[in-house]
C-alpha positions as CSV (number, residue, x, y, z in Angstrom):
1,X,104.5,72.6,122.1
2,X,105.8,75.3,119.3
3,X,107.8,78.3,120.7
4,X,106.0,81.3,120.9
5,X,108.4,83.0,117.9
6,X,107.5,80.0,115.4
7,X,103.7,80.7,116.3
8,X,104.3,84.6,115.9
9,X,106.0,83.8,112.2
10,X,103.5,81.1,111.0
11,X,100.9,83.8,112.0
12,X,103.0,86.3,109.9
13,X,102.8,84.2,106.6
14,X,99.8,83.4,104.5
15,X,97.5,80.6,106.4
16,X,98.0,77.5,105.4
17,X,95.7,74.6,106.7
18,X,98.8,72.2,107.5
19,X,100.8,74.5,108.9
20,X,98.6,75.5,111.1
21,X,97.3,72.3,112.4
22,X,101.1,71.2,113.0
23,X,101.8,75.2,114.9
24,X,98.4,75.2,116.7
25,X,96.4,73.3,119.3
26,X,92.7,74.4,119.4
27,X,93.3,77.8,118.4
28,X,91.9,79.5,115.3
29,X,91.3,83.0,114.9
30,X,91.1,83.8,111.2
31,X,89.0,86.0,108.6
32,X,87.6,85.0,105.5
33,X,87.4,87.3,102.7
34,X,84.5,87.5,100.5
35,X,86.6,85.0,98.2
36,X,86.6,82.5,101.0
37,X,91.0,83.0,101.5
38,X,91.7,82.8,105.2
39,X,93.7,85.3,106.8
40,X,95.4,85.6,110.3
41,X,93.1,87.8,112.4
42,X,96.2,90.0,113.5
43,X,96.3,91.7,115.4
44,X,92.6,91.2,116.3
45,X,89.6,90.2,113.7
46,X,88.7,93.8,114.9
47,X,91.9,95.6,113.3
48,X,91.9,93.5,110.9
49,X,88.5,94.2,109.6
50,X,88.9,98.3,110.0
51,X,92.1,97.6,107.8
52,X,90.6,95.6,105.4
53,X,87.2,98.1,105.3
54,X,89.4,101.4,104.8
55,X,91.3,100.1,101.6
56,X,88.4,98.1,100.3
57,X,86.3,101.4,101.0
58,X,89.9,103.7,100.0
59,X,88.9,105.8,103.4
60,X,90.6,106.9,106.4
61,X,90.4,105.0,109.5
62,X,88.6,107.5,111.4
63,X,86.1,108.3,108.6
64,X,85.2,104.1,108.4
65,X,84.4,103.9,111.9
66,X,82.4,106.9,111.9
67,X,80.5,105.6,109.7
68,X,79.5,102.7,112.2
69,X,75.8,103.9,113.1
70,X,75.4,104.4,117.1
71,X,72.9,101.4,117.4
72,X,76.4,98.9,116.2
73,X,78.3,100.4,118.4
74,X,78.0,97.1,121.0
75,X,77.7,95.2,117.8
76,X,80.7,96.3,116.3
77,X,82.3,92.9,114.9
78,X,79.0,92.2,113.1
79,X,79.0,95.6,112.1
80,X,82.3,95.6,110.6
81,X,81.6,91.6,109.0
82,X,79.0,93.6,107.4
83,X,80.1,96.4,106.0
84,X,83.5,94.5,104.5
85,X,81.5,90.9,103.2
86,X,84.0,89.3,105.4
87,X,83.6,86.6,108.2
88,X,85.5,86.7,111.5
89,X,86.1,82.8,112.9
90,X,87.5,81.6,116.0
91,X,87.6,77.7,116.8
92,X,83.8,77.3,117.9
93,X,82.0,80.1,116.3
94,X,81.5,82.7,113.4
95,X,80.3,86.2,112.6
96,X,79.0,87.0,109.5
97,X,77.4,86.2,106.5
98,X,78.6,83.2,104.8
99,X,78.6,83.3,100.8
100,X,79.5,80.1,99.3
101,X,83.4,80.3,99.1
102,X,83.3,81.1,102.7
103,X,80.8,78.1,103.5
104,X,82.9,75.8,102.0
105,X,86.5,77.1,103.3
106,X,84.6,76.6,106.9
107,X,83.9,73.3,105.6
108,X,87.2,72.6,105.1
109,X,88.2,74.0,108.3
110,X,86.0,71.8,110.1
111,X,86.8,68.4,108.1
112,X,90.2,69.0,109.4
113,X,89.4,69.4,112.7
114,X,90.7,73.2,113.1
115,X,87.0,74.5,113.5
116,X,83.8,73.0,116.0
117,X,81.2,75.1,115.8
118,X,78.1,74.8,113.8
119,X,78.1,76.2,110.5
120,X,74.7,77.7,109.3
């Protein structure tokens, strides 16, 4: 079992598919951008994608989630999937729309054995 600081820097670093299966035992909690590039979903795919949305969008935090309509509000992940192109993943399951770079990183994810779920 890795310590819990080498897990805390891998997860600090760009994600790297080997790395991560030699840190990591059926755990994966990452974003992909629209270009299909995985990213460490720190410090939640939540704050990640309100981060991500306010400079891809060049808004304030409080104006992007105001702009969340009332009906997302218990929706919110897919909302923010959405409204950035991205896709939140976690071992067994996705949010999101995949485009093709994403489809095939997920692919890639899954032919090494980091993600189970289905991929549609």
């Amino acid at each position: 079992m890795v310590d819990f600081d080498t897990r805390r820097t891998v997860m600090s670093k760009p994600f790297s598919i080997s790395v991560h299966k030699n840190t990591f035992i059926d755990y994966l909690e990452i974003i992909l951008d629209e270009s299909g590039e995985a990213y460490y979903a720190v410090l939640s795919h939540q704050e990640w994608l309100i981060e991500y949305g306010c400079k891809k969008i060049n808004i304030s935090k409080e104006t992007f989630e105001f702009m969340c309509p009332p009906e997302m509000h218990f929706n919110y992940i897919e909302w923010l999937t959405k409204i950035t192109e991205c896709v939140a993943v976690w071992d067994i399951e996705y949010v999101g729309s995949l485009n093709r770079h994403q489809k095939a990183m997920l692919e890639l994810l899954k032919l090494n054995g980091l993600y189970k779920g289905e991929i549609l």
